[in-house]
C-alpha positions in Angstrom: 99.8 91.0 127.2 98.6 87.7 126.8 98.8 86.1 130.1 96.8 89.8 131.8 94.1 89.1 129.1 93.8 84.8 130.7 94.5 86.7 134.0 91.2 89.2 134.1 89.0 85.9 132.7 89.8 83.5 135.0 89.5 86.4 137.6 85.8 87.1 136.0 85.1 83.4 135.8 85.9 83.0 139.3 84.2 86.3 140.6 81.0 84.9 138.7 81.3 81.5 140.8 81.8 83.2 143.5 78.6 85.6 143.1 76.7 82.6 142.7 77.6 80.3 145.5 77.3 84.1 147.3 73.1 84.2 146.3 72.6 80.7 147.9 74.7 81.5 151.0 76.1 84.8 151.7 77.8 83.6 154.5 80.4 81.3 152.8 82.0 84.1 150.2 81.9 87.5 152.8 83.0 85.8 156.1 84.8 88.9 156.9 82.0 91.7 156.6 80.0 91.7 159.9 76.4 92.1 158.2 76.6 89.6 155.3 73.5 89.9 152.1 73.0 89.1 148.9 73.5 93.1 148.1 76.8 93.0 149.1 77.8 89.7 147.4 76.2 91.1 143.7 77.9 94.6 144.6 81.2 93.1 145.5 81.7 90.1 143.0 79.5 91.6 140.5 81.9 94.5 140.3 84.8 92.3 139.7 83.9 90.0 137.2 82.8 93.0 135.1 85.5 95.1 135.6 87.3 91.7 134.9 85.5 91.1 132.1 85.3 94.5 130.7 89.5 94.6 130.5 89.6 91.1 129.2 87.5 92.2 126.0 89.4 95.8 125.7 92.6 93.8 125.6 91.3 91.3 123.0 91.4 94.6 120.6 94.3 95.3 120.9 
């Protein structure tokens, strides 16, 4: 249980640096979309690092 709780926060901390380095340039982190925006990056990596976050806290009470 351990290493899915280290799992979903280096997957949050990684979706987070992602999201960033997405605001300055879209372009680098959603190569594969063929219309690339800041919407998309906060939609798409903002949704995994709090999804990613969210199960790293539930585990942590268990």
């Amino acid at each position: 249980m351990e290493q899915i709780r280290l799992f979903s926060l280096l997957l949050a901390a990684t979706a987070f640096l992602l999201l960033i380095l997405g605001f300055y340039r879209p372009w680098v982190v959603l190569w594969w979309e063929d219309v690339q925006n800041r919407r998309k990056v906060l939609h798409i990596y903002g949704t995994i690092g709090m999804g990613a976050m969210l199960i790293y806290f539930l585990l942590g009470l268990f």
